[in-house]
C-alpha positions as CSV (number, residue, x, y, z in Angstrom):
1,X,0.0,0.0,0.0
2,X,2.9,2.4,0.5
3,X,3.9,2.0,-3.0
4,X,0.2,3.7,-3.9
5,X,1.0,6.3,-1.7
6,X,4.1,7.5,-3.3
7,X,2.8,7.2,-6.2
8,X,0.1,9.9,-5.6
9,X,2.6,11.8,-3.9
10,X,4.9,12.1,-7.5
11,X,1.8,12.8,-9.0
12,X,1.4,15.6,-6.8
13,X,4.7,17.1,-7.3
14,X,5.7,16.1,-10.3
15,X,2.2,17.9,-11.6
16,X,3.4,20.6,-9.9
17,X,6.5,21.5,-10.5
18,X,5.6,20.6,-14.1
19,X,2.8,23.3,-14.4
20,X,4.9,26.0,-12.9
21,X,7.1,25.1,-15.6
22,X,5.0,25.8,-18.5
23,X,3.5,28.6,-17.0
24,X,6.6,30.0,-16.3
25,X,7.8,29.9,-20.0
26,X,4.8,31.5,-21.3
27,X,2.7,30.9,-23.9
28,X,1.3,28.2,-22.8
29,X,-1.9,29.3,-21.4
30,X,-4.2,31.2,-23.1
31,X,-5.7,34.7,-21.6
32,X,-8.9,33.2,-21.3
33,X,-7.9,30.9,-19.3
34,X,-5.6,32.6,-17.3
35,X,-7.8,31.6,-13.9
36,X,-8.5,28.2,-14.7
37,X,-4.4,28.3,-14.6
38,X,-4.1,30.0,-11.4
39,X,-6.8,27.9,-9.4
40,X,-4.9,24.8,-11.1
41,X,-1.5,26.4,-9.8
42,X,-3.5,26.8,-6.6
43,X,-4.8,23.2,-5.9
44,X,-1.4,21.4,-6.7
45,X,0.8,23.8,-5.1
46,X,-1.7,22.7,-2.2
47,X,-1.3,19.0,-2.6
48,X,2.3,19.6,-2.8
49,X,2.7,20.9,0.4
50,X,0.5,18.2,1.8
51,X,3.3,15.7,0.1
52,X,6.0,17.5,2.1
53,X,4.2,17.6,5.1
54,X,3.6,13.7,5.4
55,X,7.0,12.8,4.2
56,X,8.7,15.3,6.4
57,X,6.4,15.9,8.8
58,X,4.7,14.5,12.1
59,X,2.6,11.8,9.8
60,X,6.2,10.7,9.5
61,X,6.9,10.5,12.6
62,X,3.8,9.3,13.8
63,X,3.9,6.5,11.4
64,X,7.6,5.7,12.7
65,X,6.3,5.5,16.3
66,X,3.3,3.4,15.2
67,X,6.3,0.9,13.5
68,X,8.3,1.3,16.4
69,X,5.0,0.3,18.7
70,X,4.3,-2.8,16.8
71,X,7.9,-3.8,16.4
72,X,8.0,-4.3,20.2
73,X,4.4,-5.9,20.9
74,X,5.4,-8.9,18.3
75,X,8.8,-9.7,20.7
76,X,8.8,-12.5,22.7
């Protein structure tokens, strides 16, 4: 299951950084849709610091004490 997870999470980023990207060369979005662009560049850069957060964060940690807990309730 952790393998799913990381895959979302390169999703996330790699989406990311790959819209900033484009946008950042130019041309790539129209005027018109200059606002779907922004909320777009909104949402990911959202989910991107959710990725950062979990993998850096307290839901690492957290998950690392929940390993740690179960490591030592399967001992003899």
């Amino acid at each position: 299951m952790s393998w799913r997870r990381d895959f979302v999470g390169l999703i996330a980023v790699g989406g990311f950084i790959t819209v900033c990207v484009l946008i950042l060369r130019g041309g790539v979005i129209d005027i018109t849709m200059k606002e779907v662009g922004l909320v777009l560049i909104g949402q990911l850069s959202a989910k991107f610091g959710t990725v950062v957060d979990y993998h850096y964060g307290s839901s690492a940690g957290s998950a690392a004490k929940d390993q740690a807990i179960t490591d030592l309730t399967k001992k003899p």
